[in-house]
C-alpha positions, 0 to 999 in steps of 0.5 A: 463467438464474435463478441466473444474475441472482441472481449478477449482482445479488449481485455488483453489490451486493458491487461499489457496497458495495466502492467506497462502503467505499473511496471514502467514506474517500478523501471523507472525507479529501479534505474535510478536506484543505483544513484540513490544508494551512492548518495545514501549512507545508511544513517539517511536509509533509517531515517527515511525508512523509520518515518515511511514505517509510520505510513501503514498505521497513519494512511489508513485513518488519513485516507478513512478507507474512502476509496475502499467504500468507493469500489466496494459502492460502485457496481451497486448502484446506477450511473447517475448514483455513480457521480454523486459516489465519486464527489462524496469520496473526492470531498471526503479525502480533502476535507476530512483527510486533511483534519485527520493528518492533523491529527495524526503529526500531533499524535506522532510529534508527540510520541517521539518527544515522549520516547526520545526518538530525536536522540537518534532520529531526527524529528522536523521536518521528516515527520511533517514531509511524510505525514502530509504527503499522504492527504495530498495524494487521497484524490489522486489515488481515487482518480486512479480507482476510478480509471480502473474499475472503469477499465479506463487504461489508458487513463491510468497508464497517463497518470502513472507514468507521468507521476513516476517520471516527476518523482524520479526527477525530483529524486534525482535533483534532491537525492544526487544533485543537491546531497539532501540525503534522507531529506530529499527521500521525502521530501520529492514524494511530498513534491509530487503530490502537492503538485498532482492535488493542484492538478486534480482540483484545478480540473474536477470543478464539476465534481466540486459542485455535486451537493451531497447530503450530509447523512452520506457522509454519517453513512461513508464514515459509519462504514469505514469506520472498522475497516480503517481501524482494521487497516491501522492494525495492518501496521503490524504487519509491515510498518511495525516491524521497521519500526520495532527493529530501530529500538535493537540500536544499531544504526547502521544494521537498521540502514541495511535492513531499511535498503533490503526492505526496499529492495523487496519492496520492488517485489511487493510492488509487483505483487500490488502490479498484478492484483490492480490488475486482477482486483476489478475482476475478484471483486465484481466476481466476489460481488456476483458469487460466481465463486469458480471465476473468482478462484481461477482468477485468484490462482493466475494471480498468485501463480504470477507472483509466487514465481517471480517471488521465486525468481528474486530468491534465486538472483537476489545476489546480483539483483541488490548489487546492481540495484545499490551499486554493489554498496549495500550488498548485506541487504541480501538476506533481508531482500530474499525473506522479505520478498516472501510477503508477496506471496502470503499478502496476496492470499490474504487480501482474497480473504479480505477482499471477500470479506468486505465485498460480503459486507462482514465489516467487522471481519477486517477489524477482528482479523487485524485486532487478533492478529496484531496482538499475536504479531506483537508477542512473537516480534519479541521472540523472534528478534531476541532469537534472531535479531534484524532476521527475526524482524524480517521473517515476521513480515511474511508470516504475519500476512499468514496469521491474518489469513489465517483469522480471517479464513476462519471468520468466513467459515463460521459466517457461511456456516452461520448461514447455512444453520439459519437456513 
């Protein structure tokens, strides 16, 4: 009984120090939020939200879903395992990572020249800000997975609040200070990630000597490999349809629709909040089979964001006004219908997680291949009917239709067993 309470008091301690870590930088940023949107017009809100639409395509290949194997890898194997684990990941997002972001600015580059993108949006030096910003934070976000899987809290709560304090302030000094606009959006995230990469190496020299095999490395990218071609097709899921809504024309309603996008974005973060919170726990149950703990946590997830979801409809209003400054308060609409992704995300990524936990690889990759085709078909229908509305729906029911795929999948895996038996 003892033990028990020990436990509990633990667990509720790592739980507050796991939301402050998360909800602190969401404050941060929500403060500031005003300030941006005065020295924003809504041309730098489309630039900047047309490059960051590219982020859930390119971070997947770039990251090469490395710290996915990482968490799925870690309560497999020993101690000494572990560190040899954390060295092979931490190497694979400098090296590979960095080639592949290559990669991904040329690929990129290219398509924008190809379509004429630069005739309303333009091309350098947004493209290569947020394109490289991306490898630079790989190790940074692995140190963070560690820290949680490891339940170390107070590592977590350090890293990110530190790092969010940075970022607002350089925000603030190119966003407000210096007017840089759309410019300065991006280029404080690059900033900030630079600067923690710098960190992170300068203190991991014991991580850099771990020799690793190369066959570990064939093995990581063998196994990642669907997962990040899955993940790419995610894209449709949130990034497409920002990028899809630029070709309608109108600028300035695309600004709008990139504020109320952030706007939601709060609400999405705070769904990410709660399942970094509930991850370590879904995945290690999912890992054991113990099917009822790993459904009753699920549920006190979903019922945590399904109400604050809740929440953001009925104040929406007055929350984009006070967030804006009362100059953007058209966002609304997109604000309320896009919040609505939290939830179908979060019912999503319980299937998804079973699934890779469960070893079905190639789940990942059937679910996002169907379900991306089926995206884009309907993306045409519902903005030739509903134009900006249309785009934002599809946000949340996309989640649903790869929920939807990949439920089914997991069925017709367990029945699968169930026949062999």
């Amino acid at each position: 009984m003892v033990e028990f309470k020990v436990k509990a008091v633990q667990y509720t301690r790592n739980f507050m120090v796991y939301m402050g870590a998360s909800l602190i930088p969401m404050l941060i940023s929500i403060i500031i939020n005003p300030l941006i949107a005065l020295n924003m017009s809504p041309e730098d809100y489309a630039v900047s939200g047309y490059y960051l639409s590219f982020n859930s395509l390119i971070s997947p290949l770039i990251g090469f879903y490395f710290i996915g194997y990482y968490t799925k890898e870690y309560f497999k194997v020993n101690e000494t395992e572990r560190d040899e684990l954390y060295a092979l990941v931490f190497k694979g997002l400098i090296y590979i990572s960095l080639i592949l972001a290559v990669v991904c600015f040329g690929g990129l580059y290219a398509y924008m020249h190809l379509f004429g993108i630069e005739k309303n949006i333009p091309v350098m030096p947004y493209l290569a800000l947020s394109v490289f910003t991306l490898p630079l934070g790989g190790i940074y976000s692995l140190k963070l997975a560690r820290g949680r899987i490891e339940r170390k809290a107070d590592v977590v709560f350090g890293y990110t609040v530190i790092s969010s304090l940075i970022g607002a302030a350089m925000t603030l000094l190119l966003v407000v200070v210096l007017k840089l606009g759309a410019l300065g959006k991006l280029m404080a995230p690059f900033a900030v990630s630079l600067l923690f990469f710098i960190f992170i190496m300068l203190i991991s020299s014991d991580t850099l000597k771990v020799k690793v095999p190369v066959k570990k490395y064939l093995v990581l990218m063998g196994f990642c490999a669907p997962l990040v071609a899955g993940a790419m097709m995610e894209y449709f899921t949130t990034g497409f349809t920002t990028t899809y809504l630029e070709s309608l024309g109108d600028t300035r309603e695309y600004g709008i629709y990139v504020v109320g996008t952030s706007i939601a974005g709060y609400i999405m973060g705070f769904a990410i909040v709660v399942n970094s919170v509930f991850h370590p726990d879904i995945i290690q149950n999912a890992a054991e089979g113990n099917t009822r703990r790993l459904m009753a946590y699920f549920l006190l997830e979903f019922g945590v964001v399904a109400a604050v979801v809740a929440i953001m409809i009925l104040i929406a209003p007055f929350v984009v006004g006070v967030l804006t400054a009362g100059r953007y308060v058209e966002a609304v609409p997109y604000a309320r219908i896009i919040s609505l992704a939290a939830i179908t995300s979060t019912v999503y990524y319980l299937f998804n997680d079973i699934s890779i936990v469960c070893n079905h690889k190639y789940h990942y990759l059937i679910t996002t291949l169907v379900g991306s085709i089926a995206i884009v078909l309907l993306m045409r229908v519902v903005t030739n009917h509903g134009g900006y509305i249309g785009g934002a729906w599809m946000r949340g029911l996309s989640y649903l239709i790869l929920a939807a795929i990949n439920c089914v999948l997991l069925a017709g895996a367990r029945g699968k067993r169930i026949l062999e038996r």
